[in-house]
C-alpha positions in Angstrom: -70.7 -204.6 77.9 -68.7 -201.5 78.6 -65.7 -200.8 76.9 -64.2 -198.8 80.1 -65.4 -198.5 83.6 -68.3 -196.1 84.1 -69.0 -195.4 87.7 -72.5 -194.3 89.4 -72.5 -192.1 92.6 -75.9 -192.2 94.4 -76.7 -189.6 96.8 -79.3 -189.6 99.3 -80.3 -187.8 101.8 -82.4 -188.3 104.7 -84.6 -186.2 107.0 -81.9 -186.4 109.8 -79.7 -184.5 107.1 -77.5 -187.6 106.6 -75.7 -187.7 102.9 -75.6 -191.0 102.0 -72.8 -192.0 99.0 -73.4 -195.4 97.0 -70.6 -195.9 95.3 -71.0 -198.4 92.2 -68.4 -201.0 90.8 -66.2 -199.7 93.7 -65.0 -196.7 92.2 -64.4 -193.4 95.0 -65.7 -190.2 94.5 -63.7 -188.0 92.6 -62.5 -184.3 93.6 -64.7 -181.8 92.1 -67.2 -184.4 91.6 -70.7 -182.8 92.5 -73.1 -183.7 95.6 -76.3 -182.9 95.5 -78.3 -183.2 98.7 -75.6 -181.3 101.2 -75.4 -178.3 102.8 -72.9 -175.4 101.7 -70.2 -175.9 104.2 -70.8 -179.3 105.3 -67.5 -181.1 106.3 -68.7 -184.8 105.5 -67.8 -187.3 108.1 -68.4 -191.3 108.7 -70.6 -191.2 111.8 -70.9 -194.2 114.2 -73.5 -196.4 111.8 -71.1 -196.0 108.6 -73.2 -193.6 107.3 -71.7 -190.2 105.7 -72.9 -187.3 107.6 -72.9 -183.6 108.4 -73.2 -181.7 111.4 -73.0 -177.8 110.3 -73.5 -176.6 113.8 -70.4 -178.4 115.1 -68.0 -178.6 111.9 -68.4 -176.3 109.6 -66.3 -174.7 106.9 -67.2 -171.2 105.4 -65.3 -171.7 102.2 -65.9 -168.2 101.3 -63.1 -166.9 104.2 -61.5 -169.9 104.6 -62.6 -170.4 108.1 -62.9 -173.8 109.9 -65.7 -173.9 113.0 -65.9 -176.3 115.9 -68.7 -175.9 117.6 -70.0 -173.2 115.7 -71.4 -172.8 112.2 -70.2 -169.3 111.9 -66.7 -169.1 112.8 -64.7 -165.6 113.0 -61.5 -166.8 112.5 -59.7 -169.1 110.6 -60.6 -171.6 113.3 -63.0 -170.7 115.7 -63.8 -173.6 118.9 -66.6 -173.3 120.8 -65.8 -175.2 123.7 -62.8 -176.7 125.7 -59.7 -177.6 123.4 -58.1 -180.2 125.5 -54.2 -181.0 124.2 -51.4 -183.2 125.4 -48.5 -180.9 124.1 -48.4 -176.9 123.1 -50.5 -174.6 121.5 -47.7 -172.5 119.0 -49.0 -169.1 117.1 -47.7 -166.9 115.3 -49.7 -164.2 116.6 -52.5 -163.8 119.3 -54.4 -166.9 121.3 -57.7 -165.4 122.1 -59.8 -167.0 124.6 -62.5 -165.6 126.4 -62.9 -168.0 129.1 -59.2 -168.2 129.3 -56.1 -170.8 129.2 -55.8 -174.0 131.8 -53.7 -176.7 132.2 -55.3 -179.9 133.8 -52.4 -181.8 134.9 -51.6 -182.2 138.2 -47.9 -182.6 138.1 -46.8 -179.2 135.7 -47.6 -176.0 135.1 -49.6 -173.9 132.7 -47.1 -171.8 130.0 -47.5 -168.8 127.9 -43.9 -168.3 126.2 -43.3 -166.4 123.4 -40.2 -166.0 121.6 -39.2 -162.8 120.1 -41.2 -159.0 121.4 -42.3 -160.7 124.7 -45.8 -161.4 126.0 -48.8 -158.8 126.4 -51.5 -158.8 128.4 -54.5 -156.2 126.8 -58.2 -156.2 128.0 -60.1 -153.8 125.4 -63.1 -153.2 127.1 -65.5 -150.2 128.9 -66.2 -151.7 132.8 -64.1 -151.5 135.9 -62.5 -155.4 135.6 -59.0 -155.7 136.0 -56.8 -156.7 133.2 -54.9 -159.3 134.5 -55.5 -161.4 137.6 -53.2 -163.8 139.4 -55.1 -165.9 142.0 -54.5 -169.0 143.5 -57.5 -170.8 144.0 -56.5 -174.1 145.6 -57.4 -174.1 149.3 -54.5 -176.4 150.5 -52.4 -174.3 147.7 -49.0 -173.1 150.2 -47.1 -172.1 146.9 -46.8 -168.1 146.5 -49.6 -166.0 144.3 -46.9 -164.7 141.8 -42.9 -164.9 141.0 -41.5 -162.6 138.4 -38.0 -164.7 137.0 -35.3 -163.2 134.9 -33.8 -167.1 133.5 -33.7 -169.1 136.9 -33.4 -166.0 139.5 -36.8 -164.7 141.2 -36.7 -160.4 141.1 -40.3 -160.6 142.7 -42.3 -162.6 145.1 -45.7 -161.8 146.3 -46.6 -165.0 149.1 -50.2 -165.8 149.9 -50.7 -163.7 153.1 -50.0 -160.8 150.7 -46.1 -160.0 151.3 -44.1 -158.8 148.6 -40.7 -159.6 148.5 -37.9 -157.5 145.9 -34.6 -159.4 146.1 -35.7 -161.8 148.1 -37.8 -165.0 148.0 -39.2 -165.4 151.7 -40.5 -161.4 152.8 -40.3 -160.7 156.6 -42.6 -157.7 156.2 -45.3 -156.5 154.0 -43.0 -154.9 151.6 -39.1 -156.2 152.0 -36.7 -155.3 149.7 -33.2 -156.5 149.4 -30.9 -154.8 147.3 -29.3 -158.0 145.8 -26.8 -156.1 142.6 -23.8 -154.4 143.4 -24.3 -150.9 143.5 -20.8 -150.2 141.8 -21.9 -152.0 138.9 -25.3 -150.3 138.0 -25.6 -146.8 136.3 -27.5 -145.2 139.4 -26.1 -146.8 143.0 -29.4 -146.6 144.4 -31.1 -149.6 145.8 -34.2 -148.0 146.3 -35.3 -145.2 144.9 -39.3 -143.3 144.5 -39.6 -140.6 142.7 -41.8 -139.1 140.0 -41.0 -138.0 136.5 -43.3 -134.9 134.2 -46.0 -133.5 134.9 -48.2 -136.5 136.2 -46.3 -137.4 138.6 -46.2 -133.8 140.0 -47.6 -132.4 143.5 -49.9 -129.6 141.4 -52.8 -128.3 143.9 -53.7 -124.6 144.1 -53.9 -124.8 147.7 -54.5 -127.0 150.9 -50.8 -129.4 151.7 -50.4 -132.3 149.4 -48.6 -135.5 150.5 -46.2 -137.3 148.5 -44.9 -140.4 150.9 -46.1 -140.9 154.3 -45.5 -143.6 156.7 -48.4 -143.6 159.2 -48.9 -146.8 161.5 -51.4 -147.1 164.0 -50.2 -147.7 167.3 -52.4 -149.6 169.6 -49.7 -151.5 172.2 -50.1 -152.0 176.2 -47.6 -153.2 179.0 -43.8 -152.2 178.1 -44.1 -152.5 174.4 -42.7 -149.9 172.5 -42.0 -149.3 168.4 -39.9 -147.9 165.8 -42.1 -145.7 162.9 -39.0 -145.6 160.7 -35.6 -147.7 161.4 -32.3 -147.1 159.6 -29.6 -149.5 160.2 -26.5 -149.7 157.7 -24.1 -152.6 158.7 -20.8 -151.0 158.0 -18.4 -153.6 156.9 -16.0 -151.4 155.8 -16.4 -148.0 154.2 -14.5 -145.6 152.2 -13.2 -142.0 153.0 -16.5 -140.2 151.8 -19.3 -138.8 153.4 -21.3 -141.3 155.4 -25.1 -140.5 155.7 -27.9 -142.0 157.3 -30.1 -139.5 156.4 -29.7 -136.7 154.2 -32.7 -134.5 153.3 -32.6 -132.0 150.3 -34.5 -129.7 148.3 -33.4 -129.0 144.8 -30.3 -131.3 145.5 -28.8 -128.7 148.2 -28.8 -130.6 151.8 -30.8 -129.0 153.9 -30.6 -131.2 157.0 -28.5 -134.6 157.4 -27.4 -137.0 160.1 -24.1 -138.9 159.6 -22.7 -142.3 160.7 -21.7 -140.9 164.1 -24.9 -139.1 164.8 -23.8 -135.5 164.1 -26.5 -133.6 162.8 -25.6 -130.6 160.2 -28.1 -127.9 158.5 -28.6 -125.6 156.0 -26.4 -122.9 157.0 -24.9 -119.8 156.2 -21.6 -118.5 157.7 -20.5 -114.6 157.9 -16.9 -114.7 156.8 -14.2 -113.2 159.3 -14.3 -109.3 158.7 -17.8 -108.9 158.0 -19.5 -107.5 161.0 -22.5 -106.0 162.2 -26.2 -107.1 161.4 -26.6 -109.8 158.6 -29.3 -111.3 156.5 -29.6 -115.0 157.0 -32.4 -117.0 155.7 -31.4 -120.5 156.7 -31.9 -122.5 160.1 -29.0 -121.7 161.5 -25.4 -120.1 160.5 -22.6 -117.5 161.8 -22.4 -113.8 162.5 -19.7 -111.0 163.8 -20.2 -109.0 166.3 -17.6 -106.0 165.7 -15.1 -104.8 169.2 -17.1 -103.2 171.2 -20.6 -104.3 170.4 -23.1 -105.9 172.3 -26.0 -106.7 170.6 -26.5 -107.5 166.9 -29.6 -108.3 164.6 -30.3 -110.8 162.4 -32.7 -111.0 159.6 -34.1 -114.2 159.2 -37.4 -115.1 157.5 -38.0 -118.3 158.8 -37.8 -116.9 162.3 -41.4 -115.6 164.2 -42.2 -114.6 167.8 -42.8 -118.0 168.7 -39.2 -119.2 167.4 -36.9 -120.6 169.8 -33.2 -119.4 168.5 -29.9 -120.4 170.5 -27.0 -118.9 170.3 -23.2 -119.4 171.9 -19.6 -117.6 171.0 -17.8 -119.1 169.2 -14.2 -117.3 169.5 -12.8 -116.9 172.8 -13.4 -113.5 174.3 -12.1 -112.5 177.7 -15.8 -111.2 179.0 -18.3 -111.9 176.2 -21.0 -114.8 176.4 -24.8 -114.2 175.1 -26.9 -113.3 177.5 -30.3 -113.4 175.4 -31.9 -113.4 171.9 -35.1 -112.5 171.4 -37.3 -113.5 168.4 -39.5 -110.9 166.3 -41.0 -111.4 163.7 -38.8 -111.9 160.8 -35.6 -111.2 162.9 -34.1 -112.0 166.2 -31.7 -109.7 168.3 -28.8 -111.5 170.1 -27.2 -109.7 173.3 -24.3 -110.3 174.8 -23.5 -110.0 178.7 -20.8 -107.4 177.9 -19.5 -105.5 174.6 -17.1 -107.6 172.7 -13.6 -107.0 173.4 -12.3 -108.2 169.7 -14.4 -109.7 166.8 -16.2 -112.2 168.1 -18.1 -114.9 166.0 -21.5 -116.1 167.2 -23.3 -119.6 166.0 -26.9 -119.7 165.8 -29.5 -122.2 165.9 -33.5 -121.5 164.7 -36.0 -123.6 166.0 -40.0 -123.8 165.6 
């Protein structure tokens, strides 16, 4: 007769590496209690005959860095699955979700989340081979729904539509690119709606010879019958406008126009005009501009160094004189000479236009 209850564990093991506990007078096995007969690691379980068991190579537990595998009996992580984790709710970390063979969501009727709350989410590919980092691909082949939608809360910024269209400011492209300027200009720092440009030295035009390109629009034309096209189209709908300048194009070099065309079609260029007083020949390197001719003259050069042999330069009075009109201006090379009809009876301003 015992005086208190004494309990026997009996451990056996059998060739199919089954651990077999017998306990005696009902008593459990207590924690730290030893087991002879397992493997290091083992994660004992109750398999389908009521027998305790282990299965190393698909539950494991590497005690030593406190890593659980599934699927795996060396896990790299504190739990490493082999295999497809299949969940009816989210997956929430603290840090990174790495998954090889990537994230899915099997249910028909939502879609497949990564959110994160605080820095944002990062897409990273560490690795030496020409695959892309990221890819968005609809894969469906009755899928009508569009390839990608960038969102800021409930507004789309960016649509790119199955036929490969990509809208800006607007959800349903009409063209390849289309992009609709949907924020008030007054209210943003830079009233620009669209705006390509390049910043530092990478982004700079750097050859030592032959012409570099920085934006070209070059469409192949291939039409029959009475079609016709447009290779660039500007069309500002003028609701109402202020009292400023009113472009439609306005093309500059270092900021200074060189050659615009404003809302009523008047086309102005870099010029430079030869104040009243100043007669006689001038220096002028721009495209076109204003010179003097003083009483009496009848022929004037101009120095102009855009201005060859094969220039075309027109020029026209532009004070009233009772006899003087241009009768000719001949290009050189480097300079052009204009003559008029008859000598000047008072200074007489003449307008010039280059051409080549």
């Amino acid at each position: 007769m015992f005086t208190k209850l004494i309990t026997t564990l009996l451990l056996l093991t059998c060739a199919t590496s089954h651990a077999y506990l017998s306990p005696m007078f009902g008593y459990p096995l207590p924690i730290g209690g030893t087991i002879t007969g397992g493997t290091t690691g083992s994660v004992l379980f109750v398999n389908p005959t009521g027998i305790l068991a282990q299965d190393n190579d698909n539950y494991f537990w590497d005690n030593t860095n406190k890593r659980l595998g599934i699927g795996t009996p060396t896990p790299a992580s504190k739990l490493d699955v082999v295999g497809v984790i299949n969940g009816t709710s989210s997956i929430i970390s603290g840090d990174t979700i790495y998954s090889p063979n990537g994230l899915s969501n099997s249910s028909t009727s939502s879609n497949a989340y990564v959110q994160t709350i605080t820095t944002g989410t990062l897409i990273t590919r560490d690795a030496a081979d020409a695959n892309p980092a990221a890819i968005v691909q609809q894969v469906h082949a009755s899928s009508t729904g569009d390839v990608l939608q960038l969102k800021n809360n409930a507004s789309t910024l960016m649509t790119v539509k199955q036929g490969g269209s990509v809208g800006i400011g607007i959800t349903a492209p009409s063209s390849l690119v289309h992009v609709r300027q949907t924020v008030d200009s007054v209210v943003t720092a830079t009233p620009i709606g669209l705006n390509v440009d390049s910043v530092g030295a990478a982004g700079e035009l750097t050859a030592a010879s032959s012409v570099q390109t920085f934006a070209q629009i070059a469409p192949i034309i291939n039409q029959t019958s009475t079609a016709g096209y447009t290779a660039l189209k500007i069309n500002p709908t003028e609701t109402s406008t202020g009292s400023g300048v009113k472009l439609l194009a306005d093309f500059q070099v270092g900021a200074a126009s060189k050659f615009s065309v404003n809302n009523f079609g008047k086309i102005a260029m870099d010029a430079t005009n030869t104040a009243g007083g100043t007669t006689g020949a001038q220096t002028i390197n721009k495209p076109s501009g204003t010179v003097n001719f003083a009483a009496a003259a009848s022929s004037l050069v101009v120095t102009n160094s855009l201005v060859t042999t094969s220039s075309i330069v027109h020029a026209m009075v532009r004070t009233n004189d009772s006899t003087a009109i241009v009768k000719n201006v001949v290009p050189a090379a480097g300079s052009f000479t204009i003559t008029l009809n008859a000598s000047a009876t008072a200074e007489t301003s003449v307008g010039f236009v280059v051409f080549n």
